[in-house]
N, C-alpha and C positions, 0 to 999 in steps of 0.2 A: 842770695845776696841781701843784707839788709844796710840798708840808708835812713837818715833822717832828715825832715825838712821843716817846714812851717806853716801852719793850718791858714790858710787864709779865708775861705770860705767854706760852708757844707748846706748840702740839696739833699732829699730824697724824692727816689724814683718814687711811681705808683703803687709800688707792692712793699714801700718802706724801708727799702734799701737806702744810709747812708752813702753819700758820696762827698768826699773829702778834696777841694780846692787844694793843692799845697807844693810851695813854694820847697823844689831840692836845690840846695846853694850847687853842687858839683855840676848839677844839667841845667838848672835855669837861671845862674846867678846867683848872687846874695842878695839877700834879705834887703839890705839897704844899700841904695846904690853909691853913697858916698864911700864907701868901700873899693871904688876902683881911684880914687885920689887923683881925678880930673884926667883918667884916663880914657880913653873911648871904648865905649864895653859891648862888644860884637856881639855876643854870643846872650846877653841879657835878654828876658822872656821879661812882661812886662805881666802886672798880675792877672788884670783882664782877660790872656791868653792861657794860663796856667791850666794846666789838664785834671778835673774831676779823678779819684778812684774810690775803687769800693771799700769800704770798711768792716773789717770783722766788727761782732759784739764790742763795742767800745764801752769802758765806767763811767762816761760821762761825753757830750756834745765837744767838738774842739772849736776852742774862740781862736778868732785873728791870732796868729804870733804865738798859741801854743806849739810845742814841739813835737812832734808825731813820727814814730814810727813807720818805714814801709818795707815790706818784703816781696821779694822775687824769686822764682825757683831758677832764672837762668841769669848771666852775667849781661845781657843785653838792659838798657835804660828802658824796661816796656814790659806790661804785666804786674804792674805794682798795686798791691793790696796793704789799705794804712793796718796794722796789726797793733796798734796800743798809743796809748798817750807816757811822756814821757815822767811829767808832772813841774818841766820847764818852759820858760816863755822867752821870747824873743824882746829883751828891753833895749838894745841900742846903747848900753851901757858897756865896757871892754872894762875889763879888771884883771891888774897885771898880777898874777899869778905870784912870782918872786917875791912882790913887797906886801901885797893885799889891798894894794891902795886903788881907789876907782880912776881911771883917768878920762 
């Protein structure tokens, strides 16, 4: 299974292992919480809580709000390893597709 989320932070272990902070809208909510439109958001993971994973060989460090890749060999939310950057960022920006215009 693969997902994509949003880099929030990144740590390495002792032996140089990245490990990748990152925020999955499907499991931990969206990116920004004005997205539930003054609704009460139950199920929201707040960043501070976000779950570290390991990273393959990545081209480059992932900053806050880049997009990242993560993959899994089984359909459960667990065992996820980040596998790439996508080369998109998280702007808070929504642009409506149909007209092109940013709203």
């Amino acid at each position: 299974m693969i997902v994509y989320g949003y880099a929030k932070d990144v740590k390495y272990d002792r032996n140089g292992t990245m490990y990748v902070r990152v925020r999955v809208p499907q499991i931990h909510g969206p990116e920004d919480r004005t997205e539930y439109s003054g609704q009460q958001a139950r199920n929201y993971t707040w960043d501070r809580d976000l779950p570290y994973y390991p990273a393959n060989m990545l081209s480059a460090v992932p900053q806050d709000g880049d997009v990242v890749e993560l993959q899994t060999s089984n359909d459960k939310n667990a065992d996820f390893i980040v596998s790439g950057l996508t080369g998109a960022t998280f702007s808070g920006i929504e642009t409506n597709i149909h007209t092109g215009r940013y709203e």
